[in-house]
C-alpha positions, 0 to 999 in steps of 0.5 A: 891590210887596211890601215886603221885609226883610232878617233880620239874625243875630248871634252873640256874640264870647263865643259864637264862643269857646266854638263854637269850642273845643266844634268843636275838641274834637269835630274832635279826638275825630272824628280819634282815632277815625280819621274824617274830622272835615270830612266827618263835621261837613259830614254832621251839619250837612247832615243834621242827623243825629248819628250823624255824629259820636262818642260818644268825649269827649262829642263829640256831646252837644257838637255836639247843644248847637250851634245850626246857624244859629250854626255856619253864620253863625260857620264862613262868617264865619270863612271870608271873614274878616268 
């Protein structure tokens, strides 16, 4: 029988501040430019493309700064209220 473990991942509460104020000033910058920042976030995250996201207000020198497996783990967090 194999013997299987289970990887664990955490991400800091002062990690998780700083994520999400960088995600909010790239939705916002999405949204002035007249996107749909869930949709266009979703396909960079997908993806891993940035052309998904806007150069205005740095936004994606901000999001190429983001690791995705931080992001997955603090989004799917933040959605279930872990």
């Amino acid at each position: 029988m194999k013997n299987e473990q289970t990887m664990t991942f955490s991400v800091s509460e002062d990690k998780e501040g700083e994520l999400k104020k960088n995600l909010t000033v790239i939705y916002d910058a999405l949204r002035e430019k007249g996107y749909n920042p869930v949709n266009q976030i979703v396909g960079y995250i997908l993806s891993e493309d940035p052309t998904y996201i806007t150069t205005y207000n740095n936004a994606r020198s901000l999001i190429r700064h983001i690791d995705r497996d931080e992001l997955l783990q603090t989004l799917v967090k933040s959605y279930l209220g872990g």
